[in-house]
N, C-alpha and C positions, 0 to 999 in steps of 0.2 A: 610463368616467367621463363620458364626452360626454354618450351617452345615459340615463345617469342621474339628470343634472342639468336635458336635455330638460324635463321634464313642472314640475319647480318654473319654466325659464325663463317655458314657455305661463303657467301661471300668475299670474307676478309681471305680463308683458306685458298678460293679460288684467286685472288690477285697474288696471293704468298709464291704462286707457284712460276709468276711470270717476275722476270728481274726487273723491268721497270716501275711497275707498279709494288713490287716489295719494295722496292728503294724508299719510293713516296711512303708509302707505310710505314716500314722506319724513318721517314724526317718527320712525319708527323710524331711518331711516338718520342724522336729526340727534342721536340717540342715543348709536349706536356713534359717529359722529363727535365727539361731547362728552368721549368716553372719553379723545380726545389730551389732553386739560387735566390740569393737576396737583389730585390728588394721582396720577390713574393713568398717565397722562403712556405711552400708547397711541396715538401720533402716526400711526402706521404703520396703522389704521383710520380714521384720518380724513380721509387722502386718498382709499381705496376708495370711501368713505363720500359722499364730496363728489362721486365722477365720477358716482357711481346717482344723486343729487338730479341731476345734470346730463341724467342720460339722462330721468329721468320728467320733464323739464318740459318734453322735445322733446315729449312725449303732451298735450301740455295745449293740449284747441279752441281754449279762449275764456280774454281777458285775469284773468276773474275766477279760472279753472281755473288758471292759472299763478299767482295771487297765494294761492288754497291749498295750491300744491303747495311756495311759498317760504316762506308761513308754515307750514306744519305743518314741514318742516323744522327751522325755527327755534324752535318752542313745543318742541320733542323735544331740541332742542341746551340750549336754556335751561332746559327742564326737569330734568335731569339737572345743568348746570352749575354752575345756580344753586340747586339744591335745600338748600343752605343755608339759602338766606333765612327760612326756617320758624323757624330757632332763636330767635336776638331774642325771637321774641313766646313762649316758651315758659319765658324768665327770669322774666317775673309773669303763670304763666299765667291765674290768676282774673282778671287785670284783662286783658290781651293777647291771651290764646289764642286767641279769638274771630276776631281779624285774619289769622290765617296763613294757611287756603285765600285768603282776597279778595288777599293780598299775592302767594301764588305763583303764581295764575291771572291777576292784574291785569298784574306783572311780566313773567313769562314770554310772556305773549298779547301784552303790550306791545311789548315788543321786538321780539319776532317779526315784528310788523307790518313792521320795517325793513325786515327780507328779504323779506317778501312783497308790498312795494311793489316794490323789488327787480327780482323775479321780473316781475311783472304790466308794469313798464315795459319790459323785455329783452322779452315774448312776441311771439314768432317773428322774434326776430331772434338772431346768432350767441353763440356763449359768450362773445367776448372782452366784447360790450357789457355783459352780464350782469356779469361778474367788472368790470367798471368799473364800473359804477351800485351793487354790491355792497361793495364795497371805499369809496366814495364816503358809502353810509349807514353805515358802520361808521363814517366818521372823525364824521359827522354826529350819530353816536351818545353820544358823548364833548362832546356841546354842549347836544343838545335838551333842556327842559325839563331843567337844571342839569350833563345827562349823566352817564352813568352806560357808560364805557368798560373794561365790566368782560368777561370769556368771547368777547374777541375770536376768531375761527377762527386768527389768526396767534399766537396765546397756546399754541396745541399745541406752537412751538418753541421755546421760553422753556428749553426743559432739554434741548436742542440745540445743536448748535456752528451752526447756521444761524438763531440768534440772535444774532450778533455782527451781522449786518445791519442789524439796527437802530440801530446807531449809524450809518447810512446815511439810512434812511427812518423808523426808530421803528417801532412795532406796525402801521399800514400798509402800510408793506412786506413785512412776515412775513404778514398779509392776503393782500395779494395774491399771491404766493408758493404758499401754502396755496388758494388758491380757482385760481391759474391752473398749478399745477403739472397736477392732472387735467382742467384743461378743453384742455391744450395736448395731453397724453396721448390724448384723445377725438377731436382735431382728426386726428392724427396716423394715427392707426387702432389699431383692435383688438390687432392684433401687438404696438405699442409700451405698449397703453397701463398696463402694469404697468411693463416695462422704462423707459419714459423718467423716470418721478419716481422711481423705483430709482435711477437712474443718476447723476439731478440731487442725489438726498441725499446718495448716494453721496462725489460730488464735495465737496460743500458740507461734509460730514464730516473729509474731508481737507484741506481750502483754509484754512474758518475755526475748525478745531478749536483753542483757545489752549492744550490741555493745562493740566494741575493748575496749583495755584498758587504762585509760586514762595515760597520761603523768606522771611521778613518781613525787610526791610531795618533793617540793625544802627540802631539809634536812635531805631528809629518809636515814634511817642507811642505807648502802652499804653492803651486803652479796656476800663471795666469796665461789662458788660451785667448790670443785677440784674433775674433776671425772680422777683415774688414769688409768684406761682402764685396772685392772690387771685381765687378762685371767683365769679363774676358773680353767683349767687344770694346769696353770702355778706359781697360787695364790701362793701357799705353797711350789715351787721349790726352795731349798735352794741358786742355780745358778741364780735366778731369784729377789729373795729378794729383795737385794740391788737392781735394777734396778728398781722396781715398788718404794721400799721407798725415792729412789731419786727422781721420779717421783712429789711425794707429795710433796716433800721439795721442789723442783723449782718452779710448781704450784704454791704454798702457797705464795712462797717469790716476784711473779712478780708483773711488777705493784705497783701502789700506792696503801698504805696502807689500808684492807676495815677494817668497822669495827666488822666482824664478818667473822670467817673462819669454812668450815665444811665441813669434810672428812666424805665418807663412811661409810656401817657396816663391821666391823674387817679391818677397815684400816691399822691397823699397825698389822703383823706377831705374836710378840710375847704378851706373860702376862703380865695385866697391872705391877706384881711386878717389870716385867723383861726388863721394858720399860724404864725406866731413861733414859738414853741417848737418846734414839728415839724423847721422850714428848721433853724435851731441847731442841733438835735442831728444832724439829716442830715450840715451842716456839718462839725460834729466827728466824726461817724463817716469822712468824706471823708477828714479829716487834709490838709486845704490841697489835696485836688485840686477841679477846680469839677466841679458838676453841674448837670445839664441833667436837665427832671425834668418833668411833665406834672401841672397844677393847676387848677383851677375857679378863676373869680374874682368878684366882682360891682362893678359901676361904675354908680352911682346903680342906677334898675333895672335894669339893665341884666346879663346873664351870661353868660359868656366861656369856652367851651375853650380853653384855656391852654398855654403854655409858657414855661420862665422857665429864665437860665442863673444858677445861683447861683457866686459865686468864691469863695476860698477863707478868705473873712475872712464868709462866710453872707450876703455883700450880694448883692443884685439888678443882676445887671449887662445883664440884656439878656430885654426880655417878649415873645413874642409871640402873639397870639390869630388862635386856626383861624380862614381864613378859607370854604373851601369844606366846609359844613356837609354831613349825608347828611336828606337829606328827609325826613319822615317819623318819624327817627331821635332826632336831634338840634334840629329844627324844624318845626313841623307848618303849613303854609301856613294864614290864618286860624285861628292857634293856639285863641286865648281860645275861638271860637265854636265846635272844633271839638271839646275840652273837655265841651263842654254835650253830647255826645253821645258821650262814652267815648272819644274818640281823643284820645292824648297821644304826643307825641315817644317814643319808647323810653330813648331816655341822655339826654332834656332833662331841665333843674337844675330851673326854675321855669315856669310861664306860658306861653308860646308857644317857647318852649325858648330855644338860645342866640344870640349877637346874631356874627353873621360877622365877623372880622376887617377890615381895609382892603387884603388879601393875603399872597402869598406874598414873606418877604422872608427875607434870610442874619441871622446873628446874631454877635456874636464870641466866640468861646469863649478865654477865658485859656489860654495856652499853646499851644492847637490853629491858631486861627485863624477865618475864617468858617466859619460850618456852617450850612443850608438847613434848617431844621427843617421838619417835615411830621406833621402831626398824622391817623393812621390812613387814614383814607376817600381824603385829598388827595392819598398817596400813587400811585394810580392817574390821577390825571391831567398826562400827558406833556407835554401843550400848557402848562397853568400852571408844571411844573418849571421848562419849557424859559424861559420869561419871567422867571425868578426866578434865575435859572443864570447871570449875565451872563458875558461874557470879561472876560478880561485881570487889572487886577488885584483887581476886585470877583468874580470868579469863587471861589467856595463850595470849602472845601478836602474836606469830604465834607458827606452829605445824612444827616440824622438823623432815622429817620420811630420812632416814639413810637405805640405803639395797645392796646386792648384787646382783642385777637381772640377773649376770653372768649364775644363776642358771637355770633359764627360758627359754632360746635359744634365738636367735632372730627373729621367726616367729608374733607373737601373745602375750606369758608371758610377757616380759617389757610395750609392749603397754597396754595391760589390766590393771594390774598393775598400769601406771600411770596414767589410765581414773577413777582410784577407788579413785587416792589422789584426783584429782581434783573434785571427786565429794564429799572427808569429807571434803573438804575447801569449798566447796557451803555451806555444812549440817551446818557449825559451824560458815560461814560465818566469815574464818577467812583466811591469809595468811597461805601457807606450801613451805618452802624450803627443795625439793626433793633430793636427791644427793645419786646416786647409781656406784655403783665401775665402771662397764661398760656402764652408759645408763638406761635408759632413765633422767640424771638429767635436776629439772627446779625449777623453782620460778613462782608459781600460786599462783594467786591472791583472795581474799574473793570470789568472783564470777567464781573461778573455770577455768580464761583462762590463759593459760601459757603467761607469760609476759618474760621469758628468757628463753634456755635451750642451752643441749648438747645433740646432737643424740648420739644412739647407737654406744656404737665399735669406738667412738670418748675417742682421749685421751688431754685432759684440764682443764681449770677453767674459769669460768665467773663471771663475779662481777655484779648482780644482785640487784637493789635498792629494799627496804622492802615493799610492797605494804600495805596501812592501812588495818587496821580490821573493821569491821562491826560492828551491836549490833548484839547479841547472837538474833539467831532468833528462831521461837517456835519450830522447830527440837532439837535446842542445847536445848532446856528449859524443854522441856516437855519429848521430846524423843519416843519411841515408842505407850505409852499408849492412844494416841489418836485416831493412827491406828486402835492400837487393839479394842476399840472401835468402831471405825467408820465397820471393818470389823464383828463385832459382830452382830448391827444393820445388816448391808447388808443381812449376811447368817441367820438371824429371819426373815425376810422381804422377803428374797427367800422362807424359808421353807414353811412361810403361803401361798405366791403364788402358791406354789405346790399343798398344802392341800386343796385349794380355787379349783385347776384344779379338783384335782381329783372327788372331790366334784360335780364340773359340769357335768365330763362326768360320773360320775354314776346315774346322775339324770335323 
């Protein structure tokens, strides 16, 4: 087997040493390494996967050699990860279509840049600095230009029991974890370096596995998930309306009564002004329990991604408006002008599309209590849950994220998607009732395992018991700034080691 493998090693070494071809070599490796992500959830190639990019970027001469060997990497990881992003522009492809290469090349190249600044700042210095300046843009990543903290490399554990960690560090820590399990295997030597993150999973398998979930505690509110299955091409067909709103109304009304009902984001077609009759007979299909329901709305000129808790007499007891918009998407930067040349928001209502909220805040839901509402896209970002999460007794009794994943296709974007709720309900260690227009809706529990759901492209409702909450654990409390230290330490502690080498071999 040794000598079989010989002539592919020459090989692979011999393109290592040219920078075009180690590029391609790491985008293939960031390939198979994208495989850990959900839906294929292939964890177990993405650490192999991460020790080759380690090794090919010991081959890289020059600063620029190493910042293509961190972005090709990265364009192969993103490529593959994010290969969603195509869909959206294929809902109106006569007007849209046109956008998808410029979007998944813009994207995918985009980000990539992180790692291969990355890469290019570490060149020829140790691993550990690398996985620190790494882990570092990642958290940077979730910031810059609006952020967009989606295909983290710590997102490969999310449907692992070495996802409970994050209720420690959050996706940062699963980062790091993922990026320094093979680089410490590499440090360690060839012998170890399959056996040591063997071993580490191993453990971690056994420590923080929470096992199933238990039995729902006798009394817990009942929550009913109505997912109406309304096809994105077909959302907005006037022909089609009434049959996706009858939908909700049947859903809503079957069944004994829960005590908590919640529709989708933009479940109902029109304005919330222009909704009366819709909310009313929602209302009554409820039979006195409230709902919490996702609505468009407008305010002078102004237009709102919405949310609203209706109670059980159909009043308005609690609004609130998305505040972390998706770019592009939902608002097109110099909207009006960019209009005059064919680019328009995708899900925007009117003009330059919708107007952001003033934040992330709780709501009161009759009966239940606070609930965090979180309107699709916002649900990915852990740093604004975490500020909206307070303790004590304004602390959220669960998070209720509302989306349309129709947007996403069904390859990969819903799955991803719902491996990110289930990991802010680890981070906050709190319940999230999920509920997306087509899929993937669920009810995941503080520990992050779905306890109900609806597949994809399924059209229903499930009545869902409320799983308890947790105590706010040092993720919700502290939040990132621990990392950022711990990561600060790390890359001083690499640099000296550097400075200590260099020191020796010039002596």
């Amino acid at each position: 087997m040794h000598d079989a493998l010989r002539p592919a090693r020459r090989a692979v070494r011999h393109h290592a040493t040219r920078p075009l071809p180690r590029a391609g070599l790491a985008g293939f490796a960031g390939v198979l390494a994208a495989l850990g992500l959900a839906p294929w959830g292939l964890w177990w190639l993405t650490l192999p996967a991460l020790a080759l990019v380690f090794v090919l970027r010991r081959h890289a001469a020059t600063r620029r050699g190493a910042f293509l060997t961190g972005w090709g990497f990265g364009a192969g990881w993103f490529g593959l990860a994010l290969s969603w992003v195509v869909e959206p522009f294929f809902v109106d492809a006569a007007r849209d279509g046109w956008m998808a290469p410029f979007a998944v090349v813009l994207l995918c190249g985009g980000l990539a840049v992180f790692w291969g600044v990355a890469f290019a700042a570490a060149h020829r210095r140790g691993d550990a600095l690398l996985v620190a300046l790494w882990v570092a843009l990642e958290m940077a990543r979730g910031v810059v230009f609006t952020g967009f903290p989606w295909a983290m490399p710590g997102h490969v554990f999310i449907d692992t029991p070495v996802a409970q960690l994050a209720a420690l560090g959050g996706a940062p820590l699963l980062t790091l974890i993922a990026l320094g399990l093979p680089a410490a295997a590499l440090a360690i030597g060839a012998r170890a370096a399959l056996a040591i993150p063997a071993l580490a999973c191993l453990a971690a398998w056994i420590v923080l596995d929470p096992g199933p979930a238990p039995a729902p505690r006798p009394g817990a509110p009942v929550v009913r998930l109505v997912q109406p299955n309304a096809v994105q091409a077909l959302k907005w067909d006037p022909d089609w309306l009434p049959v996706f709103h009858q939908r909700l109304m049947s859903l809503t009304g079957q069944g004994d009564v829960p005590d908590l009902v919640i529709w989708p984001e933009t479940a109902l077609p029109w304005l919330l002004d222009q909704s009366g009759d819709a909310l009313a007979e929602g209302a009554a299909a409820a039979r006195g329990a409230p709902v919490m329901l996702g609505i468009q709305r407008r305010e002078a000129a102004r237009y709102y991604n919405s949310a609203i808790v209706m109670n059980g007499a159909g009043e308005i007891a609690a609004l609130y408006d998305k505040a972390h918009l998706v770019p592009f998407g939902e608002y097109v930067p110099f909207g009006e002008w960019a209009a005059r040349f064919g680019i328009h928001g995708l899900a925007a209502s009117e003009g330059g599309g919708y107007t952001p909220g003033p934040g992330l805040h709780p709501v009161a839901v009759p009966g239940i209590g606070l609930a965090l509402p979180l309107i699709c896209y916002e649900g990915i970002f852990a740093r604004e849950v975490n500020a909206a999460t307070a303790t004590g007794a304004l602390r959220p009794r669960l998070m209720v994220l509302m989306t349309n994943d129709a947007w996403f296709g069904t390859v990969s974007g819903p799955y991803q998607h719902l491996a990110l709720a289930r990991l802010r309900a680890i981070e906050q260690r709190m319940p999230m009732a999920r509920v997306a227009n087509t899929g993937v809706s669920a009810m995941i529990d503080a520990q992050g395992r779905v306890t109900a759901r609806l597949g994809l492209d399924e059209t229903g409702a499930i009545d869902a018991p409320l799983p308890p909450r947790g105590a706010a654990p040092a993720y919700a409390r502290l939040g990132d700034a621990p990392m950022l230290g711990l990561l600060a330490l790390l890359g001083l502690a690499a640099m000296r080691r550097n400075r200590l080498d260099r020191g020796r071999a010039g002596a």
